[in-house]
C-alpha positions as CSV (number, residue, x, y, z in Angstrom):
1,X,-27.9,-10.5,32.1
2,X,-28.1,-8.1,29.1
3,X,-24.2,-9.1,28.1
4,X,-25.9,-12.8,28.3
5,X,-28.5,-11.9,26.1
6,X,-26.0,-9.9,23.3
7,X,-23.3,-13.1,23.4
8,X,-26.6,-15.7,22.4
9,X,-27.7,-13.4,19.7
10,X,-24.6,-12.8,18.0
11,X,-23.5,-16.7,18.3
12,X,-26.8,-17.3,16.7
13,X,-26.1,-14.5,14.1
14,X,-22.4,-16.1,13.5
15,X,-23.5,-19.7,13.0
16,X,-26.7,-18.7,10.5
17,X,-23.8,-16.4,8.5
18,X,-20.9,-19.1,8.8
19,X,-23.6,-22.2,7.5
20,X,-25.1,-20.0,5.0
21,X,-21.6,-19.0,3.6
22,X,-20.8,-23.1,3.5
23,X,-23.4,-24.1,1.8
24,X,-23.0,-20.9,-1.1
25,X,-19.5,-22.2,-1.5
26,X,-20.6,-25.9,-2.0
27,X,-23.4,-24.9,-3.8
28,X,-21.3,-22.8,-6.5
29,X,-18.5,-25.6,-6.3
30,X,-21.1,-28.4,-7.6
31,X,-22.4,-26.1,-10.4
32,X,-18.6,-25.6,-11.6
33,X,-18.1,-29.2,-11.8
34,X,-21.2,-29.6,-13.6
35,X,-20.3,-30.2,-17.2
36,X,-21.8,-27.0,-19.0
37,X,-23.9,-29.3,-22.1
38,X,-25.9,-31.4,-19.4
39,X,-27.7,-28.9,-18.0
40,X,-29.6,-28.5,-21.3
41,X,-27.8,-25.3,-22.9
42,X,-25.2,-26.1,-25.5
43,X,-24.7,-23.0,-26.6
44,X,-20.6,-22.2,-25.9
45,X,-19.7,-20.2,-22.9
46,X,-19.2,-16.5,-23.4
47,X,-15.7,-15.3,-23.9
48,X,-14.2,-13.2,-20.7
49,X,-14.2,-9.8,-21.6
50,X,-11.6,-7.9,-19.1
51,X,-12.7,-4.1,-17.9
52,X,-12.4,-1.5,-19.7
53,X,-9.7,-0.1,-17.5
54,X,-7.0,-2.9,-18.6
55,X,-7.5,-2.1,-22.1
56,X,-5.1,0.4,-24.2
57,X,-6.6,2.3,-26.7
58,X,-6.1,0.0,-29.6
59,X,-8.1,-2.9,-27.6
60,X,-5.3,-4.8,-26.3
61,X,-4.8,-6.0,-23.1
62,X,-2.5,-4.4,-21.2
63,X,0.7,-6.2,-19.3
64,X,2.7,-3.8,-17.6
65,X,2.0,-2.3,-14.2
66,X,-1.3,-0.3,-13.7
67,X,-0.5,2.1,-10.8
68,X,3.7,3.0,-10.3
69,X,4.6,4.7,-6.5
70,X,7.7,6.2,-6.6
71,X,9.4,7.7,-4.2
72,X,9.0,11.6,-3.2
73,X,10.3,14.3,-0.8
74,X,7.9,15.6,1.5
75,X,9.7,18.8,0.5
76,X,8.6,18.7,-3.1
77,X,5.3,17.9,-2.7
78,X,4.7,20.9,-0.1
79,X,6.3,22.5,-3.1
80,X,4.0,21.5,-5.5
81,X,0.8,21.5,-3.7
82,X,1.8,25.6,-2.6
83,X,2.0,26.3,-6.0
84,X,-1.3,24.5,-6.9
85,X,-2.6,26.7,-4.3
86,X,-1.2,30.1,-5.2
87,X,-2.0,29.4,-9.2
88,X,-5.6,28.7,-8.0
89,X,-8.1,31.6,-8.7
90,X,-9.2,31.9,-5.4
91,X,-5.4,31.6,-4.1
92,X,-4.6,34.9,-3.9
93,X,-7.8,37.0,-4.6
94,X,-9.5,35.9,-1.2
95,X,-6.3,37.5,0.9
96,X,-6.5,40.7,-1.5
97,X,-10.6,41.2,-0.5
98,X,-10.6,40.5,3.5
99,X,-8.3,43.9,3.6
């Protein structure tokens, strides 16, 4: 009976969050047809400004790849990260202090 109970609420829950998220989309659909000087305001639209993050350090935008994977050995990087670790300060002073 409980299981019952669960399946009505959520189908409830599901259809308020499914018509609320159709009517959001026509809504904002309508006000992007609307032509911009009718609705009293005819100042121009705000240039788009791109974040901060896409901008090199004269201001430009930039075009070329923002995050490059390439290809590493599991070797090297157990290399790398052990000698993180041993050039740490607390790398090799905490085994030298337990004895």
């Amino acid at each position: 009976m409980l299981h019952l109970i669960y399946l009505l609420a959520f189908t409830i829950l599901a259809v308020v969050a499914l018509t609320n998220l159709f009517r959001n989309l026509f809504a904002m659909g309508s006000q992007q047809r609307q032509d911009p000087g009718l609705n009293g305001s005819n100042a121009p639209r705000p240039r788009q400004v791109p974040h901060p993050e896409f901008l090199d350090d004269a201001g430009n935008v930039v075009n070329e790849p923002l995050l490059v994977m390439r290809s590493v050995q599991v070797e090297d990087v157990r290399s790398r990260l052990d000698a993180l670790y041993d050039a740490s300060p607390s790398g090799l002073e905490d085994s030298t202090d337990e004895e």
